[in-house]
Wavefront OBJ file of the C-alpha trace (Angstrom):
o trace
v 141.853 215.060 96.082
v 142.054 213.660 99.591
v 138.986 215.107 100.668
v 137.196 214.508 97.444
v 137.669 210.527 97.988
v 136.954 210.947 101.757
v 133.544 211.970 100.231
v 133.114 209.259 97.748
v 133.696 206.463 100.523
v 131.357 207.999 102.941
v 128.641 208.892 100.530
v 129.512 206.475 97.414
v 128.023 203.501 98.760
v 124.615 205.633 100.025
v 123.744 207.115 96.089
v 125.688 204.333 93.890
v 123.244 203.714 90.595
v 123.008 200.747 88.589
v 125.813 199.448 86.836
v 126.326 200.202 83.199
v 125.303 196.338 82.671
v 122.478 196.305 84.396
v 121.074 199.761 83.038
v 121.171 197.611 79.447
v 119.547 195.260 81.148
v 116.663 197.579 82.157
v 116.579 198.735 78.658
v 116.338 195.458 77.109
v 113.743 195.016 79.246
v 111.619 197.980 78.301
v 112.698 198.055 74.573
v 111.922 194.253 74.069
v 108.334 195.254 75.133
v 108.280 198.186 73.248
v 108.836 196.571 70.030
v 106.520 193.547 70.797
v 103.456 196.523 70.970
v 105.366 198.218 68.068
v 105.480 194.744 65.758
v 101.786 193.667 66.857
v 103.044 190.583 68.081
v 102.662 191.064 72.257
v 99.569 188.944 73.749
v 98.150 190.040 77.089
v 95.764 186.862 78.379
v 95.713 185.393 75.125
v 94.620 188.775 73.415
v 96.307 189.631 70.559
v 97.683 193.953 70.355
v 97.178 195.804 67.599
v 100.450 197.425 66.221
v 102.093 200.740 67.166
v 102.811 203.516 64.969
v 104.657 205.784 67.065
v 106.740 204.102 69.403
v 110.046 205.542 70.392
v 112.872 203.441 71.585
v 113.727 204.452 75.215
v 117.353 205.725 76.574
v 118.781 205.774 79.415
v 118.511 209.486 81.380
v 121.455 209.798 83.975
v 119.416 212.811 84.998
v 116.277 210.540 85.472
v 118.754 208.041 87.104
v 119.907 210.477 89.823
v 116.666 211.815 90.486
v 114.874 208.005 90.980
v 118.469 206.917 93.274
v 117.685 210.292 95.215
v 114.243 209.071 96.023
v 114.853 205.486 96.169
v 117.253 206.747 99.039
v 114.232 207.518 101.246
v 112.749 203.826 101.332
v 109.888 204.994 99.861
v 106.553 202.921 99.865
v 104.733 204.762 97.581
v 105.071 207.404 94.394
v 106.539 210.336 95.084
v 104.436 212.602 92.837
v 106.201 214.503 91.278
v 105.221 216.351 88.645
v 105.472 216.131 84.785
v 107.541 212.380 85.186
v 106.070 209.001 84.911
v 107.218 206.716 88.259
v 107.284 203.306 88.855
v 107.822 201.922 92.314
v 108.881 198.152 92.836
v 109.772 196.319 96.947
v 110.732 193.284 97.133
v 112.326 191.038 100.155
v 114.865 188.985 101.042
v 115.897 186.979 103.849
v 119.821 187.157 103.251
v 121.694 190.738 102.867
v 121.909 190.898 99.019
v 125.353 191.889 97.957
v 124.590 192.977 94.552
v 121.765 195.632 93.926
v 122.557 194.971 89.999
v 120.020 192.352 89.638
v 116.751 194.283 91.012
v 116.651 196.554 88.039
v 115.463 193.449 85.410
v 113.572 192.272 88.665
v 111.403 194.943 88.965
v 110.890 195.780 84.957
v 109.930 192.498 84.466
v 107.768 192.542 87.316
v 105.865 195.487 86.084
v 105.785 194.251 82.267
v 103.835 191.317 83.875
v 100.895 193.116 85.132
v 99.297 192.747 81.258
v 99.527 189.033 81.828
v 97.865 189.550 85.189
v 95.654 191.925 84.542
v 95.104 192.027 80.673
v 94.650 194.690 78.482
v 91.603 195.993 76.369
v 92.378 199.299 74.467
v 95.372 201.154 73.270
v 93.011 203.771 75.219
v 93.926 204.640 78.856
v 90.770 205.336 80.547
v 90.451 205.611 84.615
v 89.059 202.084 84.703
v 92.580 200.797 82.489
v 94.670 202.578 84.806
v 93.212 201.320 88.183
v 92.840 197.910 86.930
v 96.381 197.249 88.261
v 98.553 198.178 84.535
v 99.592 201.560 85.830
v 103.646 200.411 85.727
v 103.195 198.526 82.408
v 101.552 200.947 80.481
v 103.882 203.574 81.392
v 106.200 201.075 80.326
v 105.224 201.020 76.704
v 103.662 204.775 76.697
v 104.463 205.474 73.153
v 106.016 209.110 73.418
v 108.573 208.126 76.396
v 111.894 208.444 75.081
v 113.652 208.013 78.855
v 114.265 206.113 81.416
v 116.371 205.888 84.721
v 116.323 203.881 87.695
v 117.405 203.683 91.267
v 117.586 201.195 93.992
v 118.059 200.991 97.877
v 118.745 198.426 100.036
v 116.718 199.532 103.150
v 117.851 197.161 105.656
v 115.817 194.629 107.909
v 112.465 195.806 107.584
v 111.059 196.760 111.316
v 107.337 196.099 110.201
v 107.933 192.577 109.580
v 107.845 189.142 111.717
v 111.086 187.992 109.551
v 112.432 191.772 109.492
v 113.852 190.302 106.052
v 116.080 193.043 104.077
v 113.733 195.669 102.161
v 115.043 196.076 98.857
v 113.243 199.578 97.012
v 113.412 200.283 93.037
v 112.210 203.398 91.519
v 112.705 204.286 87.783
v 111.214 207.539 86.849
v 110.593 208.289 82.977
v 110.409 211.340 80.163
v 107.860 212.462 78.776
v 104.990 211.326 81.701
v 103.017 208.591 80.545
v 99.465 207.852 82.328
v 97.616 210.558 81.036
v 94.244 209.680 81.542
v 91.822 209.300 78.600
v 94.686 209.791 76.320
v 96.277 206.897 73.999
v 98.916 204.833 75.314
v 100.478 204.309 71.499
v 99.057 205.327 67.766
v 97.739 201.993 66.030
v 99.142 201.663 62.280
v 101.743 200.048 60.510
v 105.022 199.890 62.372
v 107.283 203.016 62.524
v 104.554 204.931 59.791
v 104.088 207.926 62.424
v 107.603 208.376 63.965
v 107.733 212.076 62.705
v 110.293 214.127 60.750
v 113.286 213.825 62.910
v 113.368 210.442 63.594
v 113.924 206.953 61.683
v 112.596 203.881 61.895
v 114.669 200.896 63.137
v 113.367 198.025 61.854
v 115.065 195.098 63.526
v 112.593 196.562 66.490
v 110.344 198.620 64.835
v 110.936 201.463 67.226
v 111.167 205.102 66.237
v 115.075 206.025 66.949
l 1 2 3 4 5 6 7 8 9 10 11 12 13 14 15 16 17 18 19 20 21 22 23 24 25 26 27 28 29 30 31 32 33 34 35 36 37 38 39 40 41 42 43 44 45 46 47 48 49 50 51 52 53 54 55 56 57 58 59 60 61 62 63 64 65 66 67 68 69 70 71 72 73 74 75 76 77 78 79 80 81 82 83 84 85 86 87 88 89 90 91 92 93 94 95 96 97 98 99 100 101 102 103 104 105 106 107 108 109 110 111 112 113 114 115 116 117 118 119 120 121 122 123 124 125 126 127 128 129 130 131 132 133 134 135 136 137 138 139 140 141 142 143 144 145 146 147 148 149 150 151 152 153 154 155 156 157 158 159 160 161 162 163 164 165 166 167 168 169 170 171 172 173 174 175 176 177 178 179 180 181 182 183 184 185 186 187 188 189 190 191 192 193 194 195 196 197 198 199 200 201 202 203 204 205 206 207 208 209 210
């Protein structure tokens, strides 16, 4: 016992994930955009989105979790490529040591939920064009058949490449099934819920597949 909570001390701090609070609020996140695409009622640059069919509401993957803290351990500063999971990659910095990790996870899915108000989108089709345009995080985001999510973060320390060397912070969620297949749709459009399948309901405070 000893030994096993010499371990935790010396290792905890490295691999810690997010808090159970702020994994809901990474959810929330994702499922509140989710339904907005499922509903019809999400606006990117004034355009209205035509309503999802298919669109299941996501979970939180411990497996997914470990596997995006495991990267996000390496201070990544780009995708790690891995195969058959969707990625998203956020940085941010900050000129005082954080001393609470918790609050990057909203930070970053918000971030990456606002790339349609940057950047717009134009078809529930993801063509090369769609995902160079700068949407890559969102639409993987809302990719219809992506049932899981979990996320990661690092605090990398003063950042050596900088002037300010301000603290790098580095969030990765990874997701299940891989969205961003190109030239494949990002959601069905139909009525909400009307194509969740056989073994799954429709929840209709959200209208997400469950």
């Amino acid at each position: 016992m000893k030994l096993l909570l010499l371990c935790f001390a010396l290792f905890g701090a490295s691999y810690a994930q997010f808090s159970a609070a702020a994994q809901a609020d990474i959810l929330k996140v994702h499922n509140s955009l989710r339904s907005a695409f499922a509903k019809g009622t999400f606006s990117a640059q004034g355009v209205p989105q035509l309503s999802a069919s298919n669109m299941l509401k996501m979970k939180w993957s411990s497996r997914m979790a470990t596997s995006s803290q495991a990267y996000a351990n390496s201070c990544p500063d780009g995708n790690s490529g891995t195969d058959d999971i969707g990625e998203n990659l956020f940085q941010t910095w900050e000129e005082v040591k954080p001393t609470d990790l918790n609050q990057y996870g909203k930070k970053a899915a918000l971030a990456w939920q606002d790339e349609f108000n940057q950047f717009g989108i134009t078809s529930n089709l993801l063509d090369q064009d769609a995902l160079d345009s700068g949407i890559a995080d969102a639409t993987q985001m809302i990719w219809a058949t992506t049932g899981f999510v979990g996320c990661g973060v690092k605090n990398c320390g003063p950042d050596q490449d900088r002037f300010d060397q301000a603290f790098k912070i580095v969030v990765v969620c990874q997701y299940m099934e891989k969205g961003n297949v190109v030239d494949e749709n990002i959601y069905e459009v139909g009525d909400t819920c009307s194509a969740c399948g056989d073994f799954t309901g429709c929840e209709e405070s959200s209208g997400l597949c469950v």
